[in-house]
N, C-alpha and C positions, 0 to 999 in steps of 0.2 A: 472503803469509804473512810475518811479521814479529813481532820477540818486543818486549812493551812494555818500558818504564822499571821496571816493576815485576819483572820477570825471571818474564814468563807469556807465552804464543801468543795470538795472533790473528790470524785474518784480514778483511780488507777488500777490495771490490771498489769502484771508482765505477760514480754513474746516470748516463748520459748522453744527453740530446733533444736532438736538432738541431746535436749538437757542443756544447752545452752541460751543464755537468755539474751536478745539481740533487743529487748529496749522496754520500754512501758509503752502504755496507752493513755492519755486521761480524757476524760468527758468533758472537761473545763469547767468551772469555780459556779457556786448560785449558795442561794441560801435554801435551808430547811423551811415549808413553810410555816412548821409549828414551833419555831422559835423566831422570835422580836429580835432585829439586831440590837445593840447598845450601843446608840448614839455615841456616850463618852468613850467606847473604846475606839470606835474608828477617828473621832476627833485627836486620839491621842497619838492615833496612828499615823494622819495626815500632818500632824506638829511634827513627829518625828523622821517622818521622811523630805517634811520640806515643802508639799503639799498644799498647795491652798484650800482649806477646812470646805469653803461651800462649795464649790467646785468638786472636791472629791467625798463629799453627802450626798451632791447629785447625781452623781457617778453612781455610787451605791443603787440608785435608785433602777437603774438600766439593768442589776445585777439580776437572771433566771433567781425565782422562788416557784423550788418543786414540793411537792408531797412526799413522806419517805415512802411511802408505798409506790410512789413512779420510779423514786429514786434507787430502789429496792430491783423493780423493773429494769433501769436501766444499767444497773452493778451485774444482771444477769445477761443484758444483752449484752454488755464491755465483756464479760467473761465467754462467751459466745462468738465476739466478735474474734477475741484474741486467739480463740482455738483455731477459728476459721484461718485466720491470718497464721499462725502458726502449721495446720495442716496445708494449706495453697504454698507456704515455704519451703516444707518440707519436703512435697512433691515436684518443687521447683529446682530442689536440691540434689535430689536423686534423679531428675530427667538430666540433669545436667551432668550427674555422673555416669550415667547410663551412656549418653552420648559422649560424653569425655574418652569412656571404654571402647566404643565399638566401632569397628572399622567397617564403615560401610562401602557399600559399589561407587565406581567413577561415576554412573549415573546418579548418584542421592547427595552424592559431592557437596552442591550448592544447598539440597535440605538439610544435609547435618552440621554444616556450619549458621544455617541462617536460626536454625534451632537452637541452638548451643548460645548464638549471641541474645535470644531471647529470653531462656533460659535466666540469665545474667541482670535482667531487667529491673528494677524496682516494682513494684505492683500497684498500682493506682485504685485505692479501696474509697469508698462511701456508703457510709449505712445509712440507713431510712426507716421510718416509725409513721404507721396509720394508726391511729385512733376510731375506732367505727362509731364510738359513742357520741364523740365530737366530732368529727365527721373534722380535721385534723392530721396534715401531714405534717412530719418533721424530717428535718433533713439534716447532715452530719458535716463539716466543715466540708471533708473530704468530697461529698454528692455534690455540695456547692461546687466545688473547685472544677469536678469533672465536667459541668455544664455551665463554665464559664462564669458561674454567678460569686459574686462576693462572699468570705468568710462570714456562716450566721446568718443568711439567707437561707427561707425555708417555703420551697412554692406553695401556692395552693395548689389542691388535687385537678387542677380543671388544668391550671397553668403546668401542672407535672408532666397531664395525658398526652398538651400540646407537643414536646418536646419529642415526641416518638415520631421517626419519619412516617407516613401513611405504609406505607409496604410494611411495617413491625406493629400497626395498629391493631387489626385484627387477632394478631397470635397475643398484645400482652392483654388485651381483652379477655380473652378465651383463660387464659393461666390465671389470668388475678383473679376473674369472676369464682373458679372453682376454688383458688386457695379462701377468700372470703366467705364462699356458703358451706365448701365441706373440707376445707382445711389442708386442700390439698399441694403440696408442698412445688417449689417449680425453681429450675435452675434453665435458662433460657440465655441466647443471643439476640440480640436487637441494634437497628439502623437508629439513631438519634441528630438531631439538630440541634447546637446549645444553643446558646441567648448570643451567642456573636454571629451564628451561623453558620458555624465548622459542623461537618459531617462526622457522627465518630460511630464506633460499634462499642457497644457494651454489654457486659455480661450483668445480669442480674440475676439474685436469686429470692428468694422469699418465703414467708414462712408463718404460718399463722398460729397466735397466743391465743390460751383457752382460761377464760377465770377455774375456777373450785366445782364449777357445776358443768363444767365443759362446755360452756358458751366460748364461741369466737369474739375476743374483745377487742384484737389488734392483729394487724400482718406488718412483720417486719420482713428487714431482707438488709441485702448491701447492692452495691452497684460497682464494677471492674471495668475499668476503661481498657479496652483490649482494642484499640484499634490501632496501635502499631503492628500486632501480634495478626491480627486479619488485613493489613497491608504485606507484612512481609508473606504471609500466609501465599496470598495474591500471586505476591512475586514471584514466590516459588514453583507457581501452577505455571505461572506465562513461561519461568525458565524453562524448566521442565520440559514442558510442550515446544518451546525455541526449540532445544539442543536434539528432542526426539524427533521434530521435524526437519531438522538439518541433516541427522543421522540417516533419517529413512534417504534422504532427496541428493544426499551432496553425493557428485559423481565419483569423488577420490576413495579408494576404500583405506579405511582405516585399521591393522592388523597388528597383531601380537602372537609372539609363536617363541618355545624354547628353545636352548641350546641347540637345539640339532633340527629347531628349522620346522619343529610338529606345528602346526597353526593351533591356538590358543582361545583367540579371538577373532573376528570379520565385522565388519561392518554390516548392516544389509544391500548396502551400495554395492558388495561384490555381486549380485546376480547382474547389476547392468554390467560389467565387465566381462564375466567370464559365463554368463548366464546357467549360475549353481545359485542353489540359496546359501546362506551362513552356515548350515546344518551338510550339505551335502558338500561344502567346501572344506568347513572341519574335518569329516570323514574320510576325506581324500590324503593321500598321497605325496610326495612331494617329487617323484619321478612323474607322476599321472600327471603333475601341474606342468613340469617345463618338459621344452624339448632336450634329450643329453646335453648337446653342446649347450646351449642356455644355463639348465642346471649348474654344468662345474665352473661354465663364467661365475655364476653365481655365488655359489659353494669357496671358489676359491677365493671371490672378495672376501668371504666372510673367515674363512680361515689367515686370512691375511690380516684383518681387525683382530682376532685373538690373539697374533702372534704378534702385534704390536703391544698389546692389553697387557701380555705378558712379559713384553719387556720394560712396560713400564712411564714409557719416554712420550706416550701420545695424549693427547688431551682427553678428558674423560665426556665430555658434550658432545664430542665428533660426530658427526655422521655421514655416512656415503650414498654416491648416487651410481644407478647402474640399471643400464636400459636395457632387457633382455625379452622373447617373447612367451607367448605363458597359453597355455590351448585351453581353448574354450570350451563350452556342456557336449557343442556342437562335431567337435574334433580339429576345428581349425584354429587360427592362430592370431593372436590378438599383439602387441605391440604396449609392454609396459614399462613405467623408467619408476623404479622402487628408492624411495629416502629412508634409508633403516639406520636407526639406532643404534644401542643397547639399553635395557632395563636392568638398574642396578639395585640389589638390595643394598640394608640401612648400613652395611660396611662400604659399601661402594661398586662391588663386587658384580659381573655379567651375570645376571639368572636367565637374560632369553632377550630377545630382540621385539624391537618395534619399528612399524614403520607406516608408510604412506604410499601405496601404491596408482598411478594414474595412467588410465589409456591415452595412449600418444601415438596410435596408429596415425590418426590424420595430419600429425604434421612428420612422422617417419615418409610416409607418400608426396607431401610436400616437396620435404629435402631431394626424396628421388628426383621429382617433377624439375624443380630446380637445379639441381645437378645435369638432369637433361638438358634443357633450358641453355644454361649456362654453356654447356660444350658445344651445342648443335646454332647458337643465335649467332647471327653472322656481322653482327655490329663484336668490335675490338671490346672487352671489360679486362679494368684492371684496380686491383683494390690495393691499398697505400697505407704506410703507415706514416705519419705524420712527425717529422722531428722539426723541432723548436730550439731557439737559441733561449741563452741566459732569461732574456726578455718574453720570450715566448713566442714570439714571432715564429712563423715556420720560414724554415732555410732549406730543406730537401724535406726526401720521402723515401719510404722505403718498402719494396715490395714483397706485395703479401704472398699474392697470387694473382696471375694473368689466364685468361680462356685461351683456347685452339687459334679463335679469329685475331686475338692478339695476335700471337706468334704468324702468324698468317701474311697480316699487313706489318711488322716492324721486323720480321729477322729473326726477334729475341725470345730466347725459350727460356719457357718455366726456371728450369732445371740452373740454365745461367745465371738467373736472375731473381729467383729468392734468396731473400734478406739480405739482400745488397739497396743500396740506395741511389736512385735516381740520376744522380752526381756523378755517380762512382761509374755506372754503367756509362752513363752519356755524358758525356764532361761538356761536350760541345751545343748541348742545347739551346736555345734560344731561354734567354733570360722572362718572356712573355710568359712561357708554360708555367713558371715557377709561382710567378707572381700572378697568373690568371687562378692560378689552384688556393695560393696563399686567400684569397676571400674568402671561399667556403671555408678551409681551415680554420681560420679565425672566426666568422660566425655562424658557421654549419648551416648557412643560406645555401641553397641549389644555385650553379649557375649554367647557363647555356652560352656558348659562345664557338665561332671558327678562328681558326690558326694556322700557320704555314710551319712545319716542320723539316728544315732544308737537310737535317740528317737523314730524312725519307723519301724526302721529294713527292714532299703529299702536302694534300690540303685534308684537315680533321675539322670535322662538327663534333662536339666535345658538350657531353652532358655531366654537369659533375655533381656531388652529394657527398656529407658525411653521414651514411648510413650508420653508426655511433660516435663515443666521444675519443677521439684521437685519430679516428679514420677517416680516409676518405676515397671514396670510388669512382670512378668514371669511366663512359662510353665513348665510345671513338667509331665515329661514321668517317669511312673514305668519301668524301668530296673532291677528288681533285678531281675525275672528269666532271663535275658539274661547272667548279668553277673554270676548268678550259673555256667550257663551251661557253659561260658568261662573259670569259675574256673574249672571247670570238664577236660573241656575240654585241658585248659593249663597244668593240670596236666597230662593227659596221653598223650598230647604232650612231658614234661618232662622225661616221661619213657620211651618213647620211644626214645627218643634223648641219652637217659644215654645207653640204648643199644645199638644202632647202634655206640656213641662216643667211647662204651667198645669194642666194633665188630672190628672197624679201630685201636685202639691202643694197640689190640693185635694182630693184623697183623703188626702192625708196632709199637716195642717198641721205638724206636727211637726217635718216637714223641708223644711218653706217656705225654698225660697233656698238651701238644700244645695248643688243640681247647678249654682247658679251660681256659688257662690264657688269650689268643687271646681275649675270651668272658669276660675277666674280664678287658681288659684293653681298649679292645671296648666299653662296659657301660661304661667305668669311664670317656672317654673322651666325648662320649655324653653326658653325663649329665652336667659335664663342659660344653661342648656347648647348653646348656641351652635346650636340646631337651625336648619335653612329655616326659610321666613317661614311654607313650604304644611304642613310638619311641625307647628309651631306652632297654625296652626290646625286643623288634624284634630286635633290633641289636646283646644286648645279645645273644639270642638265635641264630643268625643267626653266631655266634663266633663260638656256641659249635658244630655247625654241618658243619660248610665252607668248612671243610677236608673231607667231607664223600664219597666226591669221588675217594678217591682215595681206598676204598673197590676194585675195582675194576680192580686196580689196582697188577701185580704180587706182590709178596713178598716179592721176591730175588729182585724186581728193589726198594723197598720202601727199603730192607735194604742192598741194595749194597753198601759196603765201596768205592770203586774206582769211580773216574770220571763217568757219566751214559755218554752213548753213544748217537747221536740224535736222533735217533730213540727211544731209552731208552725214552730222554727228551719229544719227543711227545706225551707217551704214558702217561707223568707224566701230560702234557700239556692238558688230555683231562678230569682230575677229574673236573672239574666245570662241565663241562656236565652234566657227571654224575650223581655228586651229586645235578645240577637242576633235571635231571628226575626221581631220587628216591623221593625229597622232592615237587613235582609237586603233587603228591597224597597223600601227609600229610595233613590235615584238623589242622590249624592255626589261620587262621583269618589274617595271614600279607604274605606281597611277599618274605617268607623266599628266593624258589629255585631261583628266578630273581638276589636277593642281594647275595647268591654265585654263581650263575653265572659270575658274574661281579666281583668276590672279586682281582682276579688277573690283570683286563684291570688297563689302564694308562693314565693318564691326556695326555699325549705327543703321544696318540696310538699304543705304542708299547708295551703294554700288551697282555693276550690271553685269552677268545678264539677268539672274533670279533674283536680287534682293535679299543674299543672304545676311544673316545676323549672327554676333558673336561666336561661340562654336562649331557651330554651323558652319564656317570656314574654315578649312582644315588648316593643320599648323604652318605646316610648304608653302600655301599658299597664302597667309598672311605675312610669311618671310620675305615672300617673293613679292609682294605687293610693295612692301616699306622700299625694297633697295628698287624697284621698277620707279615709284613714284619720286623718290632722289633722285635716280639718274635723269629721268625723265626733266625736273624742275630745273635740274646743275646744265640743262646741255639745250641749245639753239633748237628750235623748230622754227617750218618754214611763217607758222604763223602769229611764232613771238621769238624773243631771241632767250636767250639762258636767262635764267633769276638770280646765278650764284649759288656755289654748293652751301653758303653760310646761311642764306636765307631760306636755302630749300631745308635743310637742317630745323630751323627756325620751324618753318611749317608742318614739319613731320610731330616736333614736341608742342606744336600748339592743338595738333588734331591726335594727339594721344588719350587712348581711352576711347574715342569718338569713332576714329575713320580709322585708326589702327590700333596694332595690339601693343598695349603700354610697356610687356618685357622687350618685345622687339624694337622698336622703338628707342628702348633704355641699351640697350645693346646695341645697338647703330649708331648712336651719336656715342658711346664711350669707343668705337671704335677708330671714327674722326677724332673726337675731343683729344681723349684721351693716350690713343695706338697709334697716333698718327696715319690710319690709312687712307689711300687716295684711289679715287676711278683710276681704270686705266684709260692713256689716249687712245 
């Protein structure tokens, strides 16, 4: 107790660890109450510091006036406080060396470092003072701080008991009631809520003062905010149980073993593998584990790692991989691929191995499966390796490996033609193959496509893929008798079309040459539209026969000069029919009768025969529509004469969007406008 330069009290006590003193404490500044300040001296004090006098008289006035008998009290509890805090440091001190010492298990890993940062902490202290006679809580800057309350903020007891979550209500009930009737002392953990609403845990301990006659006249204590210390606490339990839960469940077993290969360590994951527990695979063997040959595969990687180690020259991180099989509880044989280490001590030095053992039976059977696969499938596979110019572009390919059915359908065997490149082999290739493969190479897109290969004298269906990045693979189907038989076959599709097209345009000369300019002005706008070559020609084709319903049709109504009557027109109205059901039994290969069926319907459905709408009309047949209805408007009928191809043009971009399809449409007149092209006579 000692009075400042200022003429006010205070007390101080020092901290003291280990004989050294880490700082004071003070109670902060009040007056005695049995001494009268002196007006003149604080006035002389306020002149000298610069102070304005009333201003700092009133100040005075806010200054604690204690009793020395409290003050006496509280010189005992600063000394009390200081030991506390000195004992909690010291303990802090030596936990901290303790842990600094001791080397514990891979499993406590994560608690002896989270302990050790805790350890390290600052301590978050607050005292506190009950008065029973005054019925009187006081509280200590520090107690403020911890419950978010302002420096010299002192709850009342009602407002104190709030602060405790309901779950710690009960227990500081129970502790405080005993230390106030019989004194008895309590060091407790509790759940708390401050005044902003933060959740915290704090340690509290308490302790009850007796006057002269051994009455209980106060319980003091302090209060320790420990709630980083029961989060990281927390942490530890969840890590813990993480990594123990991983341990038990993860499939891969984890292993350590010395110099010569004694198992050391196992995971408990070894029983799904080799169905041993940890204890009966330690005990084991290391011939009992592999089969011979396995074993010195084994053995000799690992002599082969030493005799690098000892020359000096290999990295010291390394690690190898090696797939050998390893027999089970059961006596059979399981399929493992082991990533071993070395464990080095603090020189650098190998004391024993570690590693990662995993069952890979099911993809060893795989590889078989596919191995099989591969030689017995009767489609050509050939894997590639990918060469690229300066720019990256690919320019050739080079082979990896070809199957049986390769060598089968081209001549070329394995043996020839690994790691030669495609160029080299075939010089005379068709420049198509290169550049049909260059798309997937560049975007490792899948493609499907056919091709003629005249070095073979075959036709290929060709599935290709970059199964990773640089390669690429593909399948090879012999098609060429398919496509004989299409050429066969498209060709008496062709004569037959020339005669039934001769059949209708001599019944009706009027529209001699219709269905084939129709066909020729149909392919020309698909192809502008970028269709297939096989699109292209079903369209074509599907030109020169659109009309062939109207065979069916009288004579006199296909060559009646005058206006047709509506009956006339429905009769005109029913050739799509028609001519689906005669071409429903043509043998094709494409939906010719569907696409005239449709060739007369309407984006706006006011076409016939159904009234289709938009989509609903296939693409064919909106193509086929636009170049029917041009030639149609450009060319004389018996019952009006031409319009003019500029005016039929005209009309095709006025009924765009409406009655036809706007890209076709936009394609047919840039092929007049623009391409110059013309009907044929």
């Amino acid at each position: 107790l000692y009075k400042c330069k200022n003429n006010l009290w205070d007390m101080a006590t020092p901290v003291f660890v280990e004989g050294k003193k880490l700082g004071n404490i003070f109670i902060g500044q009040f007056f005695l109450e049995e001494e009268e300040p002196d007006a003149d001296v604080f006035k002389d004090l306020a002149g000298k510091c610069g102070f304005d006098e009333g201003k700092y008289l009133q100040a005075l006035e806010k200054v604690p006036r204690i009793s020395r008998e409290k003050a006496e009290w509280a010189m005992s509890f600063l000394v009390k406080w200081a030991d506390y805090i000195s004992e909690l440091g010291l303990k802090n001190l030596q936990l901290a060396r303790a842990l600094e010492k001791n080397s514990d298990l891979f499993d406590r890993l994560a608690t002896s470092e989270a302990l050790l940062k805790i350890a390290g902490h600052l301590v978050s202290l607050g005292g506190w003072q009950f008065d029973i006679a005054d019925n009187r809580l006081v509280w200590s800057e520090g107690a403020a701080r911890i419950h978010d309350l302002p420096p010299g903020y002192s709850a009342t007891v009602e407002e104190a008991k709030g602060f405790y979550a309901p779950i710690s209500r009960p227990l500081i009930d129970r502790v405080y009631e005993e230390c106030v009737k019989n004194g008895t002392p309590y060091d407790e953990e509790f759940r708390k809520v401050t005044s902003t609403g933060r959740n915290i845990w704090v340690r509290e301990i308490g302790e009850a003062v007796r006057d002269e006659t051994g009455k209980i006249i106060r319980v003091q204590g302090a209060f320790q905010d420990i709630t980083e210390w029961k989060r990281t606490e927390e942490s530890l339990r969840r890590s813990e149980e993480k990594y123990r839960r991983i341990a038990e469940n993860m499939s891969d077993v984890v292993w350590t073993a010395d110099l010569g290969m004694n198992t050391t360590y196992v995971s408990p994951s070894v029983q799904k593998l080799s169905g041993e527990t940890p204890e009966e695979h330690l005990a084991g063997k290391m011939e009992e584990k592999f089969p011979p040959e396995e074993l010195a595969k084994l053995m000799s990687l690992l002599e082969e790692e030493m005799e690098r180690e000892r020359s000096g020259d290999a990295p010291r991180d390394r690690s190898r991989i090696v797939e050998v099989q390893h027999y089970r509880a059961d006596g059979s044989l399981v399929w493992i691929s082991m990533n071993i280490s070395f464990i080095r001590d603090e020189k650098g030095d190998p004391v024993g191995f570690q590693g990662v053992s995993r069952d890979i039976s099911e993809r060893r059977k795989l590889e078989t499966d596919y191995a099989t696969l591969f030689h017995e499938m009767l489609d050509a596979f050939v894997l590639l390796e990918i060469i690229c110019d300066t720019e990256g572009d690919p320019v050739d390919y080079r082979f990896i490996t070809v199957n049986p059915a390769f060598e089968r359908m081209t001549g070329l065997r394995l043996n020839d033609v690994k790691g030669r490149t495609v160029l080299e082999v075939l010089p005379d290739i068709e420049s198509y193959w290169i550049e049909g493969f260059g798309h997937v190479a560049l975007t490792g897109e899948p493609a499907f496509f056919e091709n003629y290969a005249a070095l073979f004298g075959k036709y290929f269906e060709v599935k290709a893929f970059s199964p990773t990045q640089g390669q690429l693979a593909a399948i090879f189907t012999d098609v060429t008798g398919r496509k004989d038989f299409e050429e066969k076959l498209r060709g008496a599709l062709e004569r037959t079309i020339r005669v039934l097209t001769q059949t209708v345009e001599r019944r009706d000369p009027y529209t001699a040459g219709h269905q084939r300019r129709v066909s020729g002005l149909a392919a020309a706008i698909a192809r502008e539209m970028g269709m297939d070559p096989d699109m292209v020609e079903q369209i074509r084709i599907s030109g020169y026969v659109h009309d062939l319903g109207k065979i069916s049709v009288p004579a006199e109504i296909l060559s009646k000069p005058g206006r047709l009557s509506e009956l006339e027109m429905n009769i005109i109205r029913e050739h799509p029919a028609h001519g689906r059901d005669i071409l429903l039994d043509v043998e094709s290969g494409w939906d010719l009768a569907e696409i005239v069926y449709q060739h007369h319907e309407r984006l706006d459905g006011s076409g016939y025969p159904r009234g289709l709408k938009g989509e609903e009309i296939s693409l064919e047949a909106r193509v086929l529509a636009v170049a029917d209805a041009v030639e149609a408007m450009a060319s004389h009928r018996p019952y009006r004469p031409a319009i003019g191809l500029k005016e039929a043009l005209e009309e095709i971009e006025t009924k765009s969007g409406i009655l036809y399809d706007p890209e076709v449409v936009r394609v047919c007149l840039d092929l007049f406008r623009e391409k110059g092209y013309q009907l044929e006579e």
